[in-house]
Phi, psi and omega in degrees: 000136179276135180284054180303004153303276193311313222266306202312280217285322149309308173293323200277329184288315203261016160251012167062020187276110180314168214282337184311297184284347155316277183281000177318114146106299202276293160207202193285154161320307172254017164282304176327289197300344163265314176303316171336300197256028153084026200247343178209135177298197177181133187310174180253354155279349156304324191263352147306312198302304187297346186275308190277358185274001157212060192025070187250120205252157171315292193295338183278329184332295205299283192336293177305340192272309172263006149312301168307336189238015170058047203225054235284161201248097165250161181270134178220117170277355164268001159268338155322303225285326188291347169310283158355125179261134212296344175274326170287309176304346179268343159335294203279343132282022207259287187318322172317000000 
């Protein structure tokens, strides 16, 4: 299972942003700071907000989250495709 807690808390180090300014406006300092180290979960709009807060877009996240863990992310559109709804594929080949 991937640690996103941990993949969080790396990005928030190596862009030098405190644990303080991370969670500013989304949650406490010290919710933050369990998730980091695996002790609590977090919704996943808490953990945009937090994304966006120390400028992280969702896809480099996930992407970096199973990088770290050695665990590489592929896109498969034939496992997919039944999600997709018959307005959006012609949406999205209208647009090709």
């Amino acid at each position: 299972m991937i640690d996103y807690g941990k993949t969080f808390k790396h990005l928030r180090e190596q862009k030098g942003i405190s644990i303080t300014s991370a969670a500013n406006g989304v949650v406490s300092k010290s919710f933050l700071s369990r998730f980091e180290r695996g002790l609590s979960d977090i919704s996943f709009d808490k953990l945009i907000r937090l994304l966006t807060n120390i400028n992280i877009s969702a896809e480099e996240f996930i992407y970096l989250a199973h990088y770290r863990e050695q665990q590489p992310l592929e896109f498969h559109y034939e496992e997919t495709k039944d999600y997709i709804g018959p307005k959006e594929s012609v949406k999205r080949s209208e647009k090709n």
